[in-house]
C-alpha positions as CSV (number, residue, x, y, z in Angstrom):
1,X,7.6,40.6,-28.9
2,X,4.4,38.8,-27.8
3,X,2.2,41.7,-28.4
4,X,3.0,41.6,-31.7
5,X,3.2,38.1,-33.0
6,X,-0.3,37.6,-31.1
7,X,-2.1,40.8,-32.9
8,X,-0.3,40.6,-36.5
9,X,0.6,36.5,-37.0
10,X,-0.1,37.2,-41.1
11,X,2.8,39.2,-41.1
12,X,5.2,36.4,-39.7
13,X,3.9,33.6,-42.5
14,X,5.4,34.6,-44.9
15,X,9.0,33.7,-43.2
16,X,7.9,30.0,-42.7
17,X,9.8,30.4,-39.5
18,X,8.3,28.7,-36.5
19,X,7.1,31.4,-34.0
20,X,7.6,30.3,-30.2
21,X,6.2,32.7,-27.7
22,X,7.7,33.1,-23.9
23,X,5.1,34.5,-20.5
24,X,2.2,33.1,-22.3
25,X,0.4,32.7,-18.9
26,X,-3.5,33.8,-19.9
27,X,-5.8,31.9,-21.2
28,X,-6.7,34.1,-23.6
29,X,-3.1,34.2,-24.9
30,X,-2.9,30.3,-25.0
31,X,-5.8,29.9,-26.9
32,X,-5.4,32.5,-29.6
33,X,-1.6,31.3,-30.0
34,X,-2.5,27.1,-30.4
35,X,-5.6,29.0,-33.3
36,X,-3.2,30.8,-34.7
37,X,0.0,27.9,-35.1
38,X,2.4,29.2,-33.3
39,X,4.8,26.2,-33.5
40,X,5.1,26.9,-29.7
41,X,5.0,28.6,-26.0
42,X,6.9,29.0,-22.5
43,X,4.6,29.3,-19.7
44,X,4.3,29.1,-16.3
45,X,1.3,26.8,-16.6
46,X,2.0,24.2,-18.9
47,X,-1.1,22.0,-17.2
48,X,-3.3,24.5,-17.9
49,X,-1.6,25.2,-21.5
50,X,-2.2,21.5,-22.0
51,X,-6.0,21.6,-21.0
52,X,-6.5,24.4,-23.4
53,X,-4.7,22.6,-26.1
54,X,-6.5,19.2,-25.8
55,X,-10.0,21.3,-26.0
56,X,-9.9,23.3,-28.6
């Protein structure tokens, strides 16, 4: 689940399985997933995902 990948991604490590996350539409989502290396998202706003992205 999102919830959980986003609030405990130390717990997923471990695994060394890439971590892709769907309905991440927020900003707040998008940027704490590209901190955190989640090897990936699906969102409705891929422009916006890709403005984040590029400025962090």
């Amino acid at each position: 689940k999102k919830k959980y990948v986003l609030k405990y991604p130390e717990l997923l490590a471990p695994d060394h399985r890439p971590i892709r996350l769907w309905g991440i539409d927020s900003e707040t989502d998008m940027r704490y997933a590209f901190q955190h290396n989640i090897a990936g998202i699906f969102t409705d706003f891929p422009e916006k995902a890709r403005h984040i992205r590029q400025h962090l």
